[in-house]
C-alpha positions as CSV (number, residue, x, y, z in Angstrom):
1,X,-0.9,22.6,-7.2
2,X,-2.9,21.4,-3.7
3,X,-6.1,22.5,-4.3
4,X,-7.2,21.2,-0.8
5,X,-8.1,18.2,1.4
6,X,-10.0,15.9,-0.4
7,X,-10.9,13.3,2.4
8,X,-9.8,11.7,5.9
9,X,-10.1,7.9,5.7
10,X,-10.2,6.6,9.1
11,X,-10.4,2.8,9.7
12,X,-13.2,1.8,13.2
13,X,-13.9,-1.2,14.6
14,X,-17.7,-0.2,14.7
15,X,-18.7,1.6,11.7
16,X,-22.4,2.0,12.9
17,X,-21.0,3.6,16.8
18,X,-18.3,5.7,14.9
19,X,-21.1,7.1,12.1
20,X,-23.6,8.0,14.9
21,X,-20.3,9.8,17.3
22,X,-19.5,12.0,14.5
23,X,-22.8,13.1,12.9
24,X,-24.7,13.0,16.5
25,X,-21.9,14.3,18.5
26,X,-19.5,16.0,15.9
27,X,-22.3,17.4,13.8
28,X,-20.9,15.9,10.5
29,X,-23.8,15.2,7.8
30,X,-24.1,11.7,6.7
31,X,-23.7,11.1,2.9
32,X,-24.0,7.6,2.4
33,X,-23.7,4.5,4.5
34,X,-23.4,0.9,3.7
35,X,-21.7,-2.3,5.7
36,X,-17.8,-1.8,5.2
37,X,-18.2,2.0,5.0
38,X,-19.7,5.4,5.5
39,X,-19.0,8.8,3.9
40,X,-19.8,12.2,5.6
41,X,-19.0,15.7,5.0
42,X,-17.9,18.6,7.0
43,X,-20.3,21.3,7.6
44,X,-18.9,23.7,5.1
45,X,-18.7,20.7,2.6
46,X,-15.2,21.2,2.2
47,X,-14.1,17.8,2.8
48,X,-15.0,14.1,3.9
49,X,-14.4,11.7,6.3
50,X,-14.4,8.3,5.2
51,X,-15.1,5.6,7.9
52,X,-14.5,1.9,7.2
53,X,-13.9,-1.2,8.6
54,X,-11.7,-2.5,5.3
55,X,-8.8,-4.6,6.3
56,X,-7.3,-3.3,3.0
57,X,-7.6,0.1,3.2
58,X,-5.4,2.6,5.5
59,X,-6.0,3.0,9.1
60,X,-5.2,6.7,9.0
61,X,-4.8,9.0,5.6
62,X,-5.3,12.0,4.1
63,X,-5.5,13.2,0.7
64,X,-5.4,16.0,-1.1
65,X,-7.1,16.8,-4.3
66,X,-5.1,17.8,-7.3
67,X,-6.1,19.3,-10.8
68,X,-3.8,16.2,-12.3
69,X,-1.6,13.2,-10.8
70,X,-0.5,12.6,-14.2
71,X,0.7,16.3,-15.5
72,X,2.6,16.4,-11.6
73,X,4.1,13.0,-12.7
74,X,5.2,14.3,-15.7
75,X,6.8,17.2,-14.0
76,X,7.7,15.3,-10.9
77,X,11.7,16.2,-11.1
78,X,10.7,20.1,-11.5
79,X,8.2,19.8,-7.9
80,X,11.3,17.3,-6.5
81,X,8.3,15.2,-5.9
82,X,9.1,11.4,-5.6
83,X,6.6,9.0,-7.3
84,X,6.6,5.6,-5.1
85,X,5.1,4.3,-8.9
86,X,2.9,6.1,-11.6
87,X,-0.4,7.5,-11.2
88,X,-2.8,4.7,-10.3
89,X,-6.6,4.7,-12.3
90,X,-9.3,4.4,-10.0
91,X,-12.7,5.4,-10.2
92,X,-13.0,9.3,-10.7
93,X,-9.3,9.9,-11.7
94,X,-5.7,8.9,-10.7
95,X,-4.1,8.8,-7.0
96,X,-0.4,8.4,-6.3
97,X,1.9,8.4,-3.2
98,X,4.8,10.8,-3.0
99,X,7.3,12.0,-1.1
100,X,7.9,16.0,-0.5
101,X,12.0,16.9,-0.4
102,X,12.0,16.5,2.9
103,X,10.8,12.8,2.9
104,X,7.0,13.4,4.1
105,X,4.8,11.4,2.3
106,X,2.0,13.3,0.8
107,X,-1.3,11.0,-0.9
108,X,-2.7,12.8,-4.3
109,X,-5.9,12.7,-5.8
110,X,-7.2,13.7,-9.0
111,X,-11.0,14.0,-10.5
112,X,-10.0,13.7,-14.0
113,X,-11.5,10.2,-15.2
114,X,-13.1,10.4,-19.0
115,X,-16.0,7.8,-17.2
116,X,-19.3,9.9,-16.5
117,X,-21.0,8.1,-14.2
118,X,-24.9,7.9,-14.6
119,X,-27.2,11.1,-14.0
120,X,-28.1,11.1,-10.7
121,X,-26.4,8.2,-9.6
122,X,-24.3,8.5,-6.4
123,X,-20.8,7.3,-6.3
124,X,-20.6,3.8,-3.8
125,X,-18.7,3.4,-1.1
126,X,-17.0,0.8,-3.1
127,X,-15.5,3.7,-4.5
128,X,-14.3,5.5,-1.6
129,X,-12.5,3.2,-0.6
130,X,-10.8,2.1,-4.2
131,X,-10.0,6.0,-4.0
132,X,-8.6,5.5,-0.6
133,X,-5.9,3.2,-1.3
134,X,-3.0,4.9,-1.8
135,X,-0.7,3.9,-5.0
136,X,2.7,2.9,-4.4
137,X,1.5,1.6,-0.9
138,X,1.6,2.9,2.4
139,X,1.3,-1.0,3.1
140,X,2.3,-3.6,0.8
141,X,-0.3,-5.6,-1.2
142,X,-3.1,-3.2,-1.6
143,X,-2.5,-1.2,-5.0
144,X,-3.9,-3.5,-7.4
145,X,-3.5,-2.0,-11.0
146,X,-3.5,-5.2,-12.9
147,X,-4.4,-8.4,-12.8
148,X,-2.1,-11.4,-12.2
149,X,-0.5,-13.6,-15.7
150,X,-1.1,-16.7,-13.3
151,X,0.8,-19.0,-15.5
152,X,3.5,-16.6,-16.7
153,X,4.4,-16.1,-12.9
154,X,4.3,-19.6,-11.7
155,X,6.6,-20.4,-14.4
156,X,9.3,-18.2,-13.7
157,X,8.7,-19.2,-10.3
158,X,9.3,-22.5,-10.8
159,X,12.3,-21.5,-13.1
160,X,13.9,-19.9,-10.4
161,X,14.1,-22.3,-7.9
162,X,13.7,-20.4,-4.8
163,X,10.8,-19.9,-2.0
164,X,8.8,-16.8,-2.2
165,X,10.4,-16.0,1.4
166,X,13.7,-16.0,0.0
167,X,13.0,-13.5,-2.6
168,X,12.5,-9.9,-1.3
169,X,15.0,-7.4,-1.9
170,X,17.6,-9.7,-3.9
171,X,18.7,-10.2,-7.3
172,X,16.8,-13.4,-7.5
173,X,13.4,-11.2,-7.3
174,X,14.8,-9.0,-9.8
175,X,15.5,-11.9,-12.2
176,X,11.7,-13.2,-11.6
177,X,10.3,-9.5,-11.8
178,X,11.7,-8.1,-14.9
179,X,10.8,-10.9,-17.4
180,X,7.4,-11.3,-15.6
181,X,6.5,-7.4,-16.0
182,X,7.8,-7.7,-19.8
183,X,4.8,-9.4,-20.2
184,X,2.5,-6.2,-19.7
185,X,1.8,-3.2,-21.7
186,X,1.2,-0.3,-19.7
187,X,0.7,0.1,-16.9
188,X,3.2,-2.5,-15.7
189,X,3.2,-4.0,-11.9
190,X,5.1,-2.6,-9.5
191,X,7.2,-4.5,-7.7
192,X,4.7,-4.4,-4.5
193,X,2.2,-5.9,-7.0
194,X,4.6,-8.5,-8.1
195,X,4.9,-9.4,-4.6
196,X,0.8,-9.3,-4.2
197,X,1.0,-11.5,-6.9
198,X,2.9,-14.1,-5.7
199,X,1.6,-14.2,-2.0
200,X,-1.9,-14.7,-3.6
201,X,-0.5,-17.7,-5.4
202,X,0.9,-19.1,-2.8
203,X,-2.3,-18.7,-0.3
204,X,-4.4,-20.5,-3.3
205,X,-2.0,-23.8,-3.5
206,X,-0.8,-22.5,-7.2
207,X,3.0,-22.4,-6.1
208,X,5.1,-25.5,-6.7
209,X,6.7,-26.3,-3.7
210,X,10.6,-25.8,-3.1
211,X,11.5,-26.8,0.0
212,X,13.0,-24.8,2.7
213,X,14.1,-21.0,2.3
214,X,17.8,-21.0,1.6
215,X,18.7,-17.6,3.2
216,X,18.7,-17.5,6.9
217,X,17.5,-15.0,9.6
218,X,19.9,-13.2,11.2
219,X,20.6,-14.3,14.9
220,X,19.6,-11.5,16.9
221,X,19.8,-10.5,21.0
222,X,16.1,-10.8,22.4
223,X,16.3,-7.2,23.4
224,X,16.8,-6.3,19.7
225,X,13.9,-8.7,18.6
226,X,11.4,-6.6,21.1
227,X,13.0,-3.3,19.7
228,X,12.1,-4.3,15.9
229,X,8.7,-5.5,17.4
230,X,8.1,-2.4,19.2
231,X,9.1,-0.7,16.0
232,X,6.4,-3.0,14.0
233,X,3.8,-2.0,16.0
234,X,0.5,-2.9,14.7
235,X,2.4,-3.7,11.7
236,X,3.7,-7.0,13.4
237,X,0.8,-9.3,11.9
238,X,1.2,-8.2,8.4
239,X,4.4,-8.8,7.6
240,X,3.0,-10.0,4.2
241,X,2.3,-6.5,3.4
242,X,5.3,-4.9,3.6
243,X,7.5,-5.3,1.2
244,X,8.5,-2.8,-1.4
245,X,6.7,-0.7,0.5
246,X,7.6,3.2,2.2
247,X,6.4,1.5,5.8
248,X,8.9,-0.9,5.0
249,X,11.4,1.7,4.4
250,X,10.6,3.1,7.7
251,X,10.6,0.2,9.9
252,X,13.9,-0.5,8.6
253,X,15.5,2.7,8.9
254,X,14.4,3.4,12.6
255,X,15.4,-0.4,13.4
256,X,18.8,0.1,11.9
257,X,19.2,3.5,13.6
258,X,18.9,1.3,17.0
259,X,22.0,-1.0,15.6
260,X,26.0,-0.6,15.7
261,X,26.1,0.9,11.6
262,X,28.7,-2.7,11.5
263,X,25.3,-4.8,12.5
264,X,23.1,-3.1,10.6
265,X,20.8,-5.4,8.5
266,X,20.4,-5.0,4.5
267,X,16.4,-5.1,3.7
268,X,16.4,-8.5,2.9
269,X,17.5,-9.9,6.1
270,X,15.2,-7.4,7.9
271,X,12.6,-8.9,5.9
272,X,13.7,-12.5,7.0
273,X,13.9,-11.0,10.7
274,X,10.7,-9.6,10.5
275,X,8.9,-12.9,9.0
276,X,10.0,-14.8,12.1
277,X,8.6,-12.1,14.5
278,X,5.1,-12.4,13.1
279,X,5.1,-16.1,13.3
């Protein structure tokens, strides 16, 4: 079902020193550069390294191509594949992230887009990158299937009562997200999107405001604090991005792991712990 590796994305802080290290000293041919990214290809064209300096798109990945996201999605309890959500369009085919059944997480790829682009015409680095971010989210707030109901959202919002701190992993979110996703056909937001949605609100002055958060971060020694931080990583400033996320996941399981199992923290007050560290 891997048919091989696709692509390497790699995030640089100099796009124009990395391009001219790995085609001038690593021999890789240059397919197409522009000012967030660069494409080039292995010498035996078998793959590509993506370079970028997207904020938005992962550090580090690989992914390999598949004949179809969607048939694997379809079949995903036969491969004991788990989907983090359904194959996400972009702009050649699907992508998806899933776990194996021994919890790695593998990125998928597919070329199998009805679209035919125009004879001759090269695919952009825009679309490199759109390929590159992986569905389900490595880290929260990238996948972006479908556009915010603005209105719809603020409404329930509002309904609710509650700041968008106080929400992640509870059943208040869960009251807000099901009746706000009722409102799409497929494909339907993920919860991370939900999330994206709200944050984006909130950083555009569309949320009413509602005071303080009413659930509290947990009190915690500062030797545990520096663990979690340590933990976080580079992680630590985009705490807005985590959420309903497998990174999320991760960090909590590993931060837990350091914790008597009475102390250990549900996911919503790691999130609320977490929120203060990046502050």
């Amino acid at each position: 079902m891997l048919r091989k590796i696709d692509r390497l994305v790699v995030r640089v802080q100099s796009l124009a020193s990395a391009v001219k290290y790995y085609h001038d000293v690593m021999g890789l041919r240059i397919v197409r550069q522009e000012q967030r990214a660069a494409v080039l290809r292995f010498v035996d064209d078998s793959a590509e390294l993506v370079l970028h300096n997207d904020s938005d798109a992962p550090a580090e990945a690989v992914y390999f191509l598949v004949d179809s996201v969607r048939e694997m999605y379809q079949k995903r309890q036969e491969l004991k594949l788990q989907f983090s959500s359904p194959p996400v369009r972009v702009a050649r085919g699907f992508r998806a992230t899933v776990k194996d059944p021994f919890g790695t997480v593998m990125l998928l790829l597919d070329r199998t887009a009805n679209t035919v682009l125009d004879p001759g015409r090269a695919d952009s680095e825009d679309e490199h990158l759109e390929d590159a971010r992986p569905a389900g989210g490595l880290f929260a707030g990238v996948e972006q299937r479908v556009e915010a109901k603005r209105d719809k959202l603020i409404k329930l919002y509002e309904k609710l009562g509650r700041t968008a701190d106080d929400l992640p992993y509870t059943p208040h979110f869960e009251s807000l997200f099901e009746p706000y996703v009722a409102y799409y056909t497929e494909p339907k937001p993920s919860r991370a999107e939900v999330w994206r949605h709200l944050l984006n609100l909130r950083k555009a002055g569309k949320l009413p405001k509602l005071g303080e958060a009413k659930s509290k971060p947990p009190e915690m020694p500062d030797e545990a604090r520096q663990r979690l931080r340590d933990v976080l990583g580079a992680d630590i400033g985009k705490r807005d991005r985590l959420p309903y996320t497998s990174r999320f996941d991760q960090i909590a399981d590993e931060f837990n792991k350091t914790l008597p199992r009475s102390q250990r923290l549900s996911p919503h007050l790691m999130w609320r712990l977490i929120a203060t560290l990046a502050k």
